[in-house]
Each structure stands twice: as structure tokens, then as C-alpha cells.
PALO-254450 format. One record per residue (C-alpha): x, y, z negated; residue number from 0; residue in three letters. Coordinates in nm, 2 decimals, always signed. Layout:
+--------+--------+--------+-----+---------+
:      u :      v :      w : num : residuo :
+--------+--------+--------+-----+---------+
:      X :      Y :      Z : NUM :     ala :
...
+--------+--------+--------+-----+---------+
REM end
This chain:
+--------+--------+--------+-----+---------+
:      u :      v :      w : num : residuo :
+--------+--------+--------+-----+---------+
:  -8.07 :  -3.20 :  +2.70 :   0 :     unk :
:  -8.28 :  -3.47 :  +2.64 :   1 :     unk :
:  -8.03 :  -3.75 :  +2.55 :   2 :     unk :
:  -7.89 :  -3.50 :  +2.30 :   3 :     unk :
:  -8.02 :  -3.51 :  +1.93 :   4 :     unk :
:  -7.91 :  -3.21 :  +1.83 :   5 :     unk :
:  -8.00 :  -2.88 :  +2.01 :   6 :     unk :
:  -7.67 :  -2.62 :  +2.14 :   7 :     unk :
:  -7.44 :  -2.57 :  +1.84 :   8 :     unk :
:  -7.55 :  -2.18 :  +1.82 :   9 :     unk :
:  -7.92 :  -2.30 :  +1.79 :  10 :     unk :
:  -7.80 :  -2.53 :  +1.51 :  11 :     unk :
:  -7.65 :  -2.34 :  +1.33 :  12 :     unk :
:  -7.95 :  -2.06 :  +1.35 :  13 :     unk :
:  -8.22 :  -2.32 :  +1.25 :  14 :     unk :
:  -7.98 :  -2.46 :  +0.97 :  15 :     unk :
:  -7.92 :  -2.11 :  +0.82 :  16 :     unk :
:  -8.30 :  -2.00 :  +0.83 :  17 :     unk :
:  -8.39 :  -2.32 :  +0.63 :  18 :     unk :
:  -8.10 :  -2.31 :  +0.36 :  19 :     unk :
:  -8.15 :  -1.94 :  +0.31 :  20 :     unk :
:  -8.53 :  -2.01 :  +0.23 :  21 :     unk :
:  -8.44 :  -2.32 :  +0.01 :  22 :     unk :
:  -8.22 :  -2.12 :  -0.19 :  23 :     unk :
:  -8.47 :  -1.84 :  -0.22 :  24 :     unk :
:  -8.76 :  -2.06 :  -0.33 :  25 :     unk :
:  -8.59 :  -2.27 :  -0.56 :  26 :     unk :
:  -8.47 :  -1.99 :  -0.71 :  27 :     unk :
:  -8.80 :  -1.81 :  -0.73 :  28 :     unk :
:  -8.94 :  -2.12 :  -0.86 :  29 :     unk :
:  -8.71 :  -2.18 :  -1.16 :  30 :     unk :
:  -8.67 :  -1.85 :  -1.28 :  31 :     unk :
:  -9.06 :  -1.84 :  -1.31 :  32 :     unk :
:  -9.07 :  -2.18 :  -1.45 :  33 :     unk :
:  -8.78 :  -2.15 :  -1.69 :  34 :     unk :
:  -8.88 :  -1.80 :  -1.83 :  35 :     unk :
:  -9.24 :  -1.96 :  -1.91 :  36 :     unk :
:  -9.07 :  -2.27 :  -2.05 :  37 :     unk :
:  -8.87 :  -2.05 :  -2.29 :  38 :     unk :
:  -9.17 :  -1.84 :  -2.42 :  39 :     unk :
:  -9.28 :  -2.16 :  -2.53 :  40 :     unk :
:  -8.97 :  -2.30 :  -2.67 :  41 :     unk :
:  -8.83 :  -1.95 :  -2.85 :  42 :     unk :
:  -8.99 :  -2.02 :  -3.18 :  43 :     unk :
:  -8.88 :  -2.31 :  -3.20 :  44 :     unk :
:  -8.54 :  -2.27 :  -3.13 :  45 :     unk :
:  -8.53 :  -1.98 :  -3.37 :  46 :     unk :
:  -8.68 :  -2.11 :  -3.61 :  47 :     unk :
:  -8.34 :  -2.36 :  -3.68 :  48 :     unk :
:  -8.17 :  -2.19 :  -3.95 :  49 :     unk :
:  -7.89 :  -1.97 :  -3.83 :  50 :     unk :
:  -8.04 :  -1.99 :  -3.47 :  51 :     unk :
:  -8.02 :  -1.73 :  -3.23 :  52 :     unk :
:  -7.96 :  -1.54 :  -2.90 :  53 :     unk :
:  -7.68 :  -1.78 :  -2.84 :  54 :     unk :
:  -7.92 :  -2.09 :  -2.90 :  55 :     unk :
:  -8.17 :  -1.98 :  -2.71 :  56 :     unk :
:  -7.91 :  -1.90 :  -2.41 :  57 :     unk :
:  -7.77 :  -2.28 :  -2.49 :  58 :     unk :
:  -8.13 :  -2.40 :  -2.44 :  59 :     unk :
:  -8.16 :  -2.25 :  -2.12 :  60 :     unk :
:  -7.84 :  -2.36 :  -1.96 :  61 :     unk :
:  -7.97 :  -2.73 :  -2.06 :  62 :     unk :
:  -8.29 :  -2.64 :  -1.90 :  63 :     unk :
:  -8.20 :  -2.54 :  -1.58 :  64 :     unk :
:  -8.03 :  -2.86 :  -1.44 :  65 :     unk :
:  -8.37 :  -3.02 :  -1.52 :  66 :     unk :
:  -8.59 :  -2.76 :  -1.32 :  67 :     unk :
:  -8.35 :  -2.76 :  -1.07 :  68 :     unk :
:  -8.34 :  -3.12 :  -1.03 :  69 :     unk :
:  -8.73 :  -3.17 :  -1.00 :  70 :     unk :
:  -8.80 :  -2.88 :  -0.82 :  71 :     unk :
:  -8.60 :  -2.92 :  -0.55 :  72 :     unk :
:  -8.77 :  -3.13 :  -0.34 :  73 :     unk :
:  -9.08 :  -2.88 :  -0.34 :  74 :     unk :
:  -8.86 :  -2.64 :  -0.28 :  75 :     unk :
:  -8.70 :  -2.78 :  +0.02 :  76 :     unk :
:  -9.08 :  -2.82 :  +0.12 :  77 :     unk :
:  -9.25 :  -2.49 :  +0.09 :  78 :     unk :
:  -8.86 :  -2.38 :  +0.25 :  79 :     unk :
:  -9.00 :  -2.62 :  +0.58 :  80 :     unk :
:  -9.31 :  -2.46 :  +0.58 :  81 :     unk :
:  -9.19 :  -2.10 :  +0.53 :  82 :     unk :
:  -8.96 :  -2.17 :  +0.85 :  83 :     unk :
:  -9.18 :  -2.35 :  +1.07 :  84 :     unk :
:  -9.47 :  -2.09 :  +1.04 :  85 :     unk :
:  -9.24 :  -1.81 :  +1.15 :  86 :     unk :
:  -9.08 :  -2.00 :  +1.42 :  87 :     unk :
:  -9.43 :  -2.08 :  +1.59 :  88 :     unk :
:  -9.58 :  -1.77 :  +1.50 :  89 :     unk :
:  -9.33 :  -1.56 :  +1.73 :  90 :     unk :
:  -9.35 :  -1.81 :  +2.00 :  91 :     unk :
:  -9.00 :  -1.93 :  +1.91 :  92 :     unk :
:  -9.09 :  -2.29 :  +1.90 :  93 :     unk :
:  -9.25 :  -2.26 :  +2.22 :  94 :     unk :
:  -8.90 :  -2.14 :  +2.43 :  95 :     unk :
:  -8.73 :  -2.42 :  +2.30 :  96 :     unk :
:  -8.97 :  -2.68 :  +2.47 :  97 :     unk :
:  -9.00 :  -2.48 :  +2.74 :  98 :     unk :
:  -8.60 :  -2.50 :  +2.75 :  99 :     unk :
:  -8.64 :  -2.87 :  +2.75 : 100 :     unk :
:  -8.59 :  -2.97 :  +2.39 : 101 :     unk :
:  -8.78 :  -3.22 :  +2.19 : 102 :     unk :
:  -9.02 :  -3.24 :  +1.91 : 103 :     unk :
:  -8.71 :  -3.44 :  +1.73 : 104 :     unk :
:  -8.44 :  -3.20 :  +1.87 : 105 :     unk :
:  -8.62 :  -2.90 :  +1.69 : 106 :     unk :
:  -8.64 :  -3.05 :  +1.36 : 107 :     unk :
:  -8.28 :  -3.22 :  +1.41 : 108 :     unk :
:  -8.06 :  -2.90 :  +1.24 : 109 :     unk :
:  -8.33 :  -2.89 :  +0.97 : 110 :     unk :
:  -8.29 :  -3.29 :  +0.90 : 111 :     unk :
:  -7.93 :  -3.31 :  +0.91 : 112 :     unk :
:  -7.97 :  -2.99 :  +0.66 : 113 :     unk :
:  -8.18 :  -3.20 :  +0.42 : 114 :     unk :
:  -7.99 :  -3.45 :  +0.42 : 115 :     unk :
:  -7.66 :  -3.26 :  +0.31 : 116 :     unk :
:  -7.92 :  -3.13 :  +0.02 : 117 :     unk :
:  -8.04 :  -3.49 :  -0.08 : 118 :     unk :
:  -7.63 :  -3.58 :  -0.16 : 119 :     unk :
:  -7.59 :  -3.26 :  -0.26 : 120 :     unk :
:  -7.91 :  -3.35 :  -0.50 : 121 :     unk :
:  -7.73 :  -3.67 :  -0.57 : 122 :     unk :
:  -7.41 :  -3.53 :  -0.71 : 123 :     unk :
:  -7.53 :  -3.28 :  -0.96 : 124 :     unk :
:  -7.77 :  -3.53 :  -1.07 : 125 :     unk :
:  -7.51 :  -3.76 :  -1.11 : 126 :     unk :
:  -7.25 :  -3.52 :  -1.29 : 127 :     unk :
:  -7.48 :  -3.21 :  -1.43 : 128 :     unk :
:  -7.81 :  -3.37 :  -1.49 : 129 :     unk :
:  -7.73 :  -3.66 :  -1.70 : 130 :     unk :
:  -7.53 :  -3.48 :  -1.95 : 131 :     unk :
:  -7.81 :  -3.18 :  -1.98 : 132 :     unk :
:  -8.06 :  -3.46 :  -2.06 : 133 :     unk :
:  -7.85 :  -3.62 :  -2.28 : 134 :     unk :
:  -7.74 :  -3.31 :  -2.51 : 135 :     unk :
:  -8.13 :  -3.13 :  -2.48 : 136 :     unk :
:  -8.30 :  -3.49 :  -2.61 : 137 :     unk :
:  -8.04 :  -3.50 :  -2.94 : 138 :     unk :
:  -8.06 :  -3.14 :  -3.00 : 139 :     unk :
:  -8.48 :  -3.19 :  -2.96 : 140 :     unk :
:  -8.47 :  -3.47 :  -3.21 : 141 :     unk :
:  -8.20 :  -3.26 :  -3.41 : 142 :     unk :
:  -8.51 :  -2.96 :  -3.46 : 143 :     unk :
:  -8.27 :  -2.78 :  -3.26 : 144 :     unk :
:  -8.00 :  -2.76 :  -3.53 : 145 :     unk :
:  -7.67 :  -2.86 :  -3.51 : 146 :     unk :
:  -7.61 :  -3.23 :  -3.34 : 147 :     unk :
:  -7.45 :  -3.45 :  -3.61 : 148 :     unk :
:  -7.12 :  -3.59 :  -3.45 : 149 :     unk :
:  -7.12 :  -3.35 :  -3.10 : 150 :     unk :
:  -6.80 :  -3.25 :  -3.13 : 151 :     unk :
:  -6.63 :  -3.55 :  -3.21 : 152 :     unk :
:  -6.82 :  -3.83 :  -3.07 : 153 :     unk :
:  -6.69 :  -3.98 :  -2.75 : 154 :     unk :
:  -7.02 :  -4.16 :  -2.61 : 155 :     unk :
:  -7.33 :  -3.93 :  -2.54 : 156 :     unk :
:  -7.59 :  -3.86 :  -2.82 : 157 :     unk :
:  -7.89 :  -4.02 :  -2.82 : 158 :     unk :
:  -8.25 :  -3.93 :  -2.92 : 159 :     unk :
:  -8.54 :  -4.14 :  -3.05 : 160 :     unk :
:  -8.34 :  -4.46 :  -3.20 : 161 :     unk :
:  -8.62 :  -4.75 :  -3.23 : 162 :     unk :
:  -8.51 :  -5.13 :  -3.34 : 163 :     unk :
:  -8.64 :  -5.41 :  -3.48 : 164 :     unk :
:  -8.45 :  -5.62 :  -3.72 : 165 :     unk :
:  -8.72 :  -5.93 :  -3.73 : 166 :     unk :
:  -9.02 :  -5.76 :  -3.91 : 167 :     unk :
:  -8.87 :  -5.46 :  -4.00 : 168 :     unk :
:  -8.80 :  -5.14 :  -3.84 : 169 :     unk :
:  -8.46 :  -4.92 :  -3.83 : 170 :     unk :
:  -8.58 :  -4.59 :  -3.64 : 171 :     unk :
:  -8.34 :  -4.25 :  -3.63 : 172 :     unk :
:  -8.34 :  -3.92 :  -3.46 : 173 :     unk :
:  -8.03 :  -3.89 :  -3.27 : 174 :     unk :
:  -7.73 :  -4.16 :  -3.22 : 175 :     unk :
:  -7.35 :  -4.05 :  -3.22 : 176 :     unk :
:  -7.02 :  -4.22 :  -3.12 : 177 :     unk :
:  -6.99 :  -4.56 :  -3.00 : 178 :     unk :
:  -6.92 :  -4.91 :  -3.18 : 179 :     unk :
:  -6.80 :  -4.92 :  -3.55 : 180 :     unk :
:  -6.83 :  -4.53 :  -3.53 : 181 :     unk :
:  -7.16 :  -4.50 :  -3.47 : 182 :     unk :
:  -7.31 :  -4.26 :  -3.68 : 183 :     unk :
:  -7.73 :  -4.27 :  -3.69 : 184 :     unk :
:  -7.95 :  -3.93 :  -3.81 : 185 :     unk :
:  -8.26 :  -3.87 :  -3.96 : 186 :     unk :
:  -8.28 :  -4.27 :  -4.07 : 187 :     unk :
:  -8.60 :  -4.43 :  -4.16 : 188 :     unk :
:  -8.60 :  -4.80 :  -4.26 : 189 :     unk :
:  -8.96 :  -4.94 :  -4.27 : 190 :     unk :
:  -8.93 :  -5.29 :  -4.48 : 191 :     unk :
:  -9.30 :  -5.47 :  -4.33 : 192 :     unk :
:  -9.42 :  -5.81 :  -4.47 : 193 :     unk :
:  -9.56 :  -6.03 :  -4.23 : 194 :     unk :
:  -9.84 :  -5.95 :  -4.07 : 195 :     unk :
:  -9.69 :  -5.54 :  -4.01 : 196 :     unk :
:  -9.78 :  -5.43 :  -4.34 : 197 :     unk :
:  -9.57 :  -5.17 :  -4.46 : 198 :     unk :
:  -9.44 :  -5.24 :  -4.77 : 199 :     unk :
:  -9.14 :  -5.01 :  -4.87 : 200 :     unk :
:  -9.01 :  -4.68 :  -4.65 : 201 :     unk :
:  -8.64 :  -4.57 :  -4.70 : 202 :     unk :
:  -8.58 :  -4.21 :  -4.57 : 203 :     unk :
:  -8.19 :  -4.08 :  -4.50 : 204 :     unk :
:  -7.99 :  -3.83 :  -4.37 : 205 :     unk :
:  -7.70 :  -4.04 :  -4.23 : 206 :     unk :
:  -7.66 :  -4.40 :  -4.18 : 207 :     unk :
:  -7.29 :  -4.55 :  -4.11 : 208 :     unk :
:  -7.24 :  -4.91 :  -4.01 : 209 :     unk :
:  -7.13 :  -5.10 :  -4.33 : 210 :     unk :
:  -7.03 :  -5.45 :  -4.15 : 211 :     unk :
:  -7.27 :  -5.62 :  -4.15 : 212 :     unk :
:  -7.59 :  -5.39 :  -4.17 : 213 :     unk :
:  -7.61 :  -5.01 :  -4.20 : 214 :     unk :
:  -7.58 :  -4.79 :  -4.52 : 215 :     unk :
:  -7.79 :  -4.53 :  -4.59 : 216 :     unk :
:  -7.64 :  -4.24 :  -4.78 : 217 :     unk :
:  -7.84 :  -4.07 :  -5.01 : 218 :     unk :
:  -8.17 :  -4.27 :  -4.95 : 219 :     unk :
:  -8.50 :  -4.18 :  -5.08 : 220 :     unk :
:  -8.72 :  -4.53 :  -5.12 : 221 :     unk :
:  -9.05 :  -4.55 :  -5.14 : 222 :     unk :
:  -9.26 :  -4.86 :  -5.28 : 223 :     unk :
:  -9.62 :  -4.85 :  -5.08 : 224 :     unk :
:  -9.75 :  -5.06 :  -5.34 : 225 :     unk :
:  -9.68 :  -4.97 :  -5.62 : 226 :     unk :
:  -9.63 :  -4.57 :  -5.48 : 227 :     unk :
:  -9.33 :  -4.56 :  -5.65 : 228 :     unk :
:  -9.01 :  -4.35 :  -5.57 : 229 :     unk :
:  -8.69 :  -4.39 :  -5.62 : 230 :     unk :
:  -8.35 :  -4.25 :  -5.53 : 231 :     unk :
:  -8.04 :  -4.50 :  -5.56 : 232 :     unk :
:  -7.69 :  -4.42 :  -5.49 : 233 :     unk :
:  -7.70 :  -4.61 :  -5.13 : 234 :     unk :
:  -7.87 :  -4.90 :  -4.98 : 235 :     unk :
:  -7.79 :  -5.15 :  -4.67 : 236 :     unk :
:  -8.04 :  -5.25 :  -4.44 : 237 :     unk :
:  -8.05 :  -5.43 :  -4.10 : 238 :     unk :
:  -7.84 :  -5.70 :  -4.16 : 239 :     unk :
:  -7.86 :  -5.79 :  -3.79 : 240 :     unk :
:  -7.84 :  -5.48 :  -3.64 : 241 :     unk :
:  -7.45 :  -5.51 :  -3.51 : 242 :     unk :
:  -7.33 :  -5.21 :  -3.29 : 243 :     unk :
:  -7.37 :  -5.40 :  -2.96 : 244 :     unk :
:  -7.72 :  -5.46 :  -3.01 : 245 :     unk :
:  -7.78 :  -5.06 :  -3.13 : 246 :     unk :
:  -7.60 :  -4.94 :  -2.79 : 247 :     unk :
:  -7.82 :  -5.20 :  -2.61 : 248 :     unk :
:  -8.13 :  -5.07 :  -2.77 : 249 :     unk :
:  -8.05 :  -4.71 :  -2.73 : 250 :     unk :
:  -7.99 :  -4.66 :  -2.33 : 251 :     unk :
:  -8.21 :  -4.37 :  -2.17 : 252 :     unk :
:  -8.15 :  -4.42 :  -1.79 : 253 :     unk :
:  -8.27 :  -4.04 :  -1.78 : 254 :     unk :
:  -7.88 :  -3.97 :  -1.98 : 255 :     unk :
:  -7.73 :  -4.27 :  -1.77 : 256 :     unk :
:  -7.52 :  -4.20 :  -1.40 : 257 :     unk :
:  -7.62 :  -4.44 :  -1.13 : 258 :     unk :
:  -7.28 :  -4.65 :  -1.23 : 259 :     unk :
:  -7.35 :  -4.67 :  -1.58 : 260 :     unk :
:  -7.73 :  -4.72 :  -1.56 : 261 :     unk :
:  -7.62 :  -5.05 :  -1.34 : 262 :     unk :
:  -7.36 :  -5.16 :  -1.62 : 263 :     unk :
:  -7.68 :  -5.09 :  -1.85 : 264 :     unk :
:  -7.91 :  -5.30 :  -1.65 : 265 :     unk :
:  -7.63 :  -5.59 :  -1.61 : 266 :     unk :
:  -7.60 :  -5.59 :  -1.99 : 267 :     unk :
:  -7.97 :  -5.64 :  -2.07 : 268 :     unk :
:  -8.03 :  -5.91 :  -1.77 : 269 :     unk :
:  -7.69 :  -6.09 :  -1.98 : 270 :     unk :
:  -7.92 :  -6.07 :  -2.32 : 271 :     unk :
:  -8.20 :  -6.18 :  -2.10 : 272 :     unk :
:  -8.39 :  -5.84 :  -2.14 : 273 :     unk :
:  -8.64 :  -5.72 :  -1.89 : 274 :     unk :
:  -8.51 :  -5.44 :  -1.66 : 275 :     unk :
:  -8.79 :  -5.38 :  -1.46 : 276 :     unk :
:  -8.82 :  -4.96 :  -1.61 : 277 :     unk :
:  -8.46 :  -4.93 :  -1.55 : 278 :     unk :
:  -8.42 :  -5.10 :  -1.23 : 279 :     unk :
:  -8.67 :  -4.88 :  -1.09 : 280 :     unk :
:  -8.54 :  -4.59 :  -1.22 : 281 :     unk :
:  -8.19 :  -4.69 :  -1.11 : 282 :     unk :
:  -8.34 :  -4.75 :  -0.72 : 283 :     unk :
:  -8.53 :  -4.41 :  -0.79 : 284 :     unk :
:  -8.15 :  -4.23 :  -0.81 : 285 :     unk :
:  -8.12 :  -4.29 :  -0.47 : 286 :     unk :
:  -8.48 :  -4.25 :  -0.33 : 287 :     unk :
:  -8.54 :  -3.95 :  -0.47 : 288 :     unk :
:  -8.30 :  -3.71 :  -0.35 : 289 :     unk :
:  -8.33 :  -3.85 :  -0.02 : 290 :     unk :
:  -8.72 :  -3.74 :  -0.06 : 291 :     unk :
:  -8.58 :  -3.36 :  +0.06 : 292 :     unk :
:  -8.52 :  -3.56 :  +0.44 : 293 :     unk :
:  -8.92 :  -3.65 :  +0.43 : 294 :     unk :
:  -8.99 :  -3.25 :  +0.34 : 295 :     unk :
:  -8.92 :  -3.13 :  +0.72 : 296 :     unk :
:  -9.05 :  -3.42 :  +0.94 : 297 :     unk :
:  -9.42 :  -3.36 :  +0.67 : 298 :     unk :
:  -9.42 :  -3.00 :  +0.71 : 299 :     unk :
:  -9.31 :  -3.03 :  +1.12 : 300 :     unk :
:  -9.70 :  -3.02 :  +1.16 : 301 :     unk :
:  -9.69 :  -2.63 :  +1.08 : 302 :     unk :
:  -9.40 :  -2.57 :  +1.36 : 303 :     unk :
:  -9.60 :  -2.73 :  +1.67 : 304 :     unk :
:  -9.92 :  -2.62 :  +1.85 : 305 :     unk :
: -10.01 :  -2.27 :  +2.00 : 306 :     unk :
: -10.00 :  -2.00 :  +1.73 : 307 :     unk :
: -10.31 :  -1.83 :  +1.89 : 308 :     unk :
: -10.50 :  -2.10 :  +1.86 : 309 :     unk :
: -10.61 :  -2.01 :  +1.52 : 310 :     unk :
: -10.51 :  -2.35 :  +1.35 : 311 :     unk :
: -10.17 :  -2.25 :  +1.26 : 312 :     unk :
: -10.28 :  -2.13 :  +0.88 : 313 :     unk :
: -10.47 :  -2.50 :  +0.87 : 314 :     unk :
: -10.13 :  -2.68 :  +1.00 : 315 :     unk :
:  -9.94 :  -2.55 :  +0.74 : 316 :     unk :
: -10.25 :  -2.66 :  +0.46 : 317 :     unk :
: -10.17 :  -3.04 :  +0.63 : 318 :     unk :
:  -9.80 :  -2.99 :  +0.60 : 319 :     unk :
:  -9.85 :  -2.94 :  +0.24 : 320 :     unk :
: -10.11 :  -3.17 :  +0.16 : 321 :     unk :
:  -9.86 :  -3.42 :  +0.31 : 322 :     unk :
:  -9.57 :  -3.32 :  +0.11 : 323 :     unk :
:  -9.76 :  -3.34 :  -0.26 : 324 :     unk :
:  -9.94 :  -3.66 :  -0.15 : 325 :     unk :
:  -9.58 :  -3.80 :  -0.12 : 326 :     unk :
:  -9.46 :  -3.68 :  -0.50 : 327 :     unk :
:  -9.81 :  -3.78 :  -0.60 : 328 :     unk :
:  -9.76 :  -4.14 :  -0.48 : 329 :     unk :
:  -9.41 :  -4.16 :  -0.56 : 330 :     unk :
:  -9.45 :  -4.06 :  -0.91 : 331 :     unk :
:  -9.76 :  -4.34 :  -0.92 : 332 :     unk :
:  -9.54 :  -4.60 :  -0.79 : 333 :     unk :
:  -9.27 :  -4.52 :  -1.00 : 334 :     unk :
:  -9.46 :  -4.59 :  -1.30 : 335 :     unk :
:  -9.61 :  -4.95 :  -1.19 : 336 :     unk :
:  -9.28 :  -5.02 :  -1.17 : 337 :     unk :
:  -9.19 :  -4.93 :  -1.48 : 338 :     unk :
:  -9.41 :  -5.14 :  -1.65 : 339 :     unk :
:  -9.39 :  -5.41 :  -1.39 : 340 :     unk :
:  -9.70 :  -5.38 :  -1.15 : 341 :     unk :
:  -9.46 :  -5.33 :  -0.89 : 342 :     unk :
:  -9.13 :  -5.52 :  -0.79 : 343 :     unk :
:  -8.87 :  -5.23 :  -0.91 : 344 :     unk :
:  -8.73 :  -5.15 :  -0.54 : 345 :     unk :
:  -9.09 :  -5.16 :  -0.36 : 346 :     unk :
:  -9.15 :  -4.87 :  -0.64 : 347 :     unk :
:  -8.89 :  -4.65 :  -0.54 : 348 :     unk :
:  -8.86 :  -4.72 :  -0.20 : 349 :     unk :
:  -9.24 :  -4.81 :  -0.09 : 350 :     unk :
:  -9.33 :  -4.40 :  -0.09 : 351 :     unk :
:  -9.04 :  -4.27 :  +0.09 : 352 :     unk :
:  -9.08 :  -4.55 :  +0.43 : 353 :     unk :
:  -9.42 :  -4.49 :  +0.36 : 354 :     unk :
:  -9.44 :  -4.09 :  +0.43 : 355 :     unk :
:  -9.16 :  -4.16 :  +0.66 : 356 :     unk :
:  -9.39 :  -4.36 :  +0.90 : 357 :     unk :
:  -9.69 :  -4.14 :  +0.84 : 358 :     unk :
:  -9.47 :  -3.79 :  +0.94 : 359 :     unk :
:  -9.33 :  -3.99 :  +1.24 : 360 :     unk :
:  -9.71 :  -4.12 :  +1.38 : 361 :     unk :
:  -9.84 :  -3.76 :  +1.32 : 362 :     unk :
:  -9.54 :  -3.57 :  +1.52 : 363 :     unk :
:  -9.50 :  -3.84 :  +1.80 : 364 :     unk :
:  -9.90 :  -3.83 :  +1.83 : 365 :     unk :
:  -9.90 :  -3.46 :  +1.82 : 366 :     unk :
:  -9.57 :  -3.36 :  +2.02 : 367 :     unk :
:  -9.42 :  -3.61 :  +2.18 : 368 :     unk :
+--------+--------+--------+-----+---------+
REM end
């Protein structure tokens, strides 16, 4: 029995269906609360769009979800640990299986291999849900929640929160549509600065189109700081500079970005000699973090082990817990040094994870084994 990782395959599969069937029901608990709060602070807002309504609202929701789901799971797959092991040693179950010869390791074996199937599981609707959501919620945000200029045409993803730089002067817009020559930029604002950053004319516009070279504002609304004059002329092209490459460069959110086209992304700006220290991170971070739902069991194991009528089972499952939101804690710390480079990107995204890995293996070997 010993040389065997896994326990008999009906034991397996009993452990393995307690645990999914309490991952499903937290995560589940957990983002209906979350979401229905997260709506009754949104609602008005949404509504307020002109010609909004139930059907908005329902549209917000659906973009919600993948993003609750996706940063919930993790927790949920560690209160499901702790909601499994506490039963299991509370009705002496843990204790027949050692007696029957099985290891500390070969008890939490179905509930690893489990994680792990939800870690690529994680992985792929990250990959093929998540992405998109984040992509369509951040235009429609930036859009006040009307409708997104270009979504049903455009064949790249829109973008939110355009900021360049076109030597001294500034081209910011609220969303980004299509790709290349077809780019099509929203809620424009052109800030002309003299040197030095002094502001010295604004140009608000709906709609900006690339005019080869530079962009052309359609009906533009200038304003002359000096002078605080207005004035509205037929159209205007700014940003000489600004070619479509450079605007696709600028505009990549590695939150909208799949693990293949976050790495194009990264090999692009390492080509135009651009730091990719943020994105690197958060590319190694596509990986490390869904795998963070194989740390939940072996942190919350603490809960499953020692005599139930001892009294400490209640302060176990407090350790198990504490261990599990240290981990997102430190992971979410690490992951910002490395975003703004006080950490090598992959020590960021891996450095948690092996960390919390050695930690639940010292604790369960010293406790258990």
C-alpha cells in the first residue's frame, strides 16, 4: 500500500467527488454573493446609458462572471479543502485510512490530482472566456456603458484607456477599435504641451480615423489655454508619428491578451527595445496561478490530520486558512515588484507558489509523516 500514490480506485474516487462537489458549491456560493453586490453597485450606472436596460444589465453580468470566477477560484478550491478535511477527521474517517496503512501523501493524493485537473481546467477558460470578458467589459467601461464604437465590425478586440505620446504631446482616447489602417479611436483628446509639459491647446473628439500620416479628428472642439479661446474647425490632424504599429504597440492590456498572444506582445516590445518586465510577469503569472489551486490541499491538509477529540481540530483549520491567504497575500505582493521591476519577472510569479509549496510539505511531513 505504501509504494502506491494513490489510495484503492473506490477510495479515489470518493475523496475526489467530496472535494469537487464542495468546490462547486462554494464557488458558486461565493459568486452569486459577490456578483449580486457588484451589480447593486454597478445598476445605476449601466442604466443610466441612454436606452439601457434589463438586457444591459444582464450583458454586464455575463461579463462579470468569468472575472469572479476566475479570481475566486482558488479560495474556493481552499475553503472546499478545508470543508472536506474537517469532516473527514471529525468522523474518524482520516484515522481508518492510516490505520489501513495509507500515508499522509496517499490521503491527500485524489484531492491533488483533483486540483490539478481544476488548475488546467482554470487555464482554459482563462485562456478562451476570460480574456474576451475583460476585453469587451473595459471598452464598454470606457464607453459609459453605451454602445462600443466598431464592436460589430472590428476584427481585433477593443481597447480601453488609449495613452501615447507623440514627443511632447499627448493623443489619449476611450476605447480602440479594429486593427491597422482601420483603426478607429473614441472619445479623442489631443493635449498640444510646449516644453516643459505646459499645456497649451486641448482638442476634444468623438472619433479619430488614421489619415496617413497622423490621425484626423472629426468634428473637433479646440481649445487655446492661453488665450481661453474656443473654436470648432471642420477637422484637424494631429500625431504625425503616431503610425498604426506603434498605437497597437502602445495599447496591449495583457489582462485581454491569451498566453500566445501576450508572448507575441512581449516579443514585439523587447524588438522596439521596450521594457517587459509588467508583462512578462503577468505572462509567467498565466501559468502560476491556476496551478495555485494544487497548493490549496497540501495548506489546508493541516485541518485533515491529528485526533479530532483533541480539541485543536477548530484551531487546525484557522492554520489551514491562515496558510492559504498568506499565499494570495504574497503572491499578489510579488506580483507587483515585478511589475514595476523590483523583482526578476519569473521569481514574481513563481517565487510564492515553490515557496508555500515547501512550507505545506515541512508542516505535513513534520506533522504526519
Amino acid at each position: 500500500m505504501q509504494l502506491d500514490f494513490f489510495p484503492s480506485r473506490t477510495l479515489t474516487l470518493y475523496l475526489a467527488r467530496l472535494f469537487v462537489v464542495r468546490i462547486i458549491a462554494v464557488l458558486f456560493m461565493l459568486v452569486l454573493v459577490l456578483l449580486a453586490l457588484d451589480l447593486l453597485s454597478k445598476t445605476g450606472d449601466i442604466l443610466a446609458a441612454p436606452g439601457n436596460g434589463q438586457a444591459e444589465v444582464l450583458r454586464y453580468a455575463s461579463l462579470r462572471l468569468p472575472q469572479l470566477v476566475a479570481n475566486f477560484l482558488p479560495y474556493s478550491v481552499l475553503l472546499a479543502s478545508l470543508l472536506t478535511f474537517w469532516p473527514l477527521n471529525a468522523n474518524s474517517e482520516v484515522i481508518a485510512m492510516r490505520a489501513a496503512g495509507l500515508s499522509a501523501h496517499q490521503v491527500l493524493s485524489p484531492m491533488l490530482l483533483t486540483a490539478l485537473l481544476v488548475a488546467a481546467v482554470s487555464f482554459g477558460f482563462n485562456e478562451r472566456i476570460l480574456t474576451r470578458a475583460n476585453a469587451t467589459l473595459k471598452a464598454w467601461e470606457a464607453a459609459d456603458y453605451g454602445p462600443i464604437p466598431g464592436d460589430d465590425t472590428a476584427a481585433a478586440k477593443p481597447r480601453a484607456n488609449i495613452y501615447l505620446t507623440d514627443g511632447e504631446n499627448i493623443l489619449s482616447a476611450a476605447t480602440l477599435t479594429g486593427a491597422g489602417q482601420d483603426i478607429v479611436l473614441t472619445g479623442v483628446t489631443w493635449y498640444a504641451r510646449a516644453p516643459g509639459g505646459i499645456i497649451r491647446e486641448q482638442i476634444r473628439s468623438p472619433r479619430a480615423t488614421f489619415a496617413a500620416p497622423g490621425w484626423r479628428l472629426e468634428k473637433p472642439v479646440k481649445f487655446d489655454v492661453a488665450g481661453a479661446i474656443t473654436e470648432r474647425p471642420a477637422t484637424l490632424v494631429v500625431g504625425q508619428t503616431l503610425s498604426p504599429e506603434r498605437i497597437m504597440l502602445q495599447s496591449v492590456d495583457p489582462d485581454a491578451q491569451s498566453f500566445w498572444e501576450l508572448g507575441e506582445s512581449i516579443t514585439a516590445y523587447e524588438t522596439a527595445g521596450r521594457n517587459t518586465d509588467e508583462m512578462r510577469a503577468k505572462w509567467w503569472h498565466r501559468l502560476s496561478g491556476p496551478l495555485s489551486a494544487l497548493l490549496m490541499p497540501l495548506l489546508g491538509s493541516i485541518a485533515a490530520f491529528g485526533l479530532a477529540r483533541s480539541g485543536q481540530l477548530f484551531v487546525r483549520a484557522i492554520i489551514g486558512m491562515a496558510l492559504g491567504f498568506a499565499y494570495f497575500v504574497v503572491d499578489n505582493a510579488a506580483l507587483a515588484m515585478g511589475s514595476f521591476g523590483g523583482y526578476p519577472p519569473l521569481l514574481a510569479a513563481w517565487a510564492p507558489f515553490v515557496l508555500f509549496l515547501l512550507v505545506g510539505e515541512t508542516v505535513l511531513i513534520r506533522t504526519e509523516e
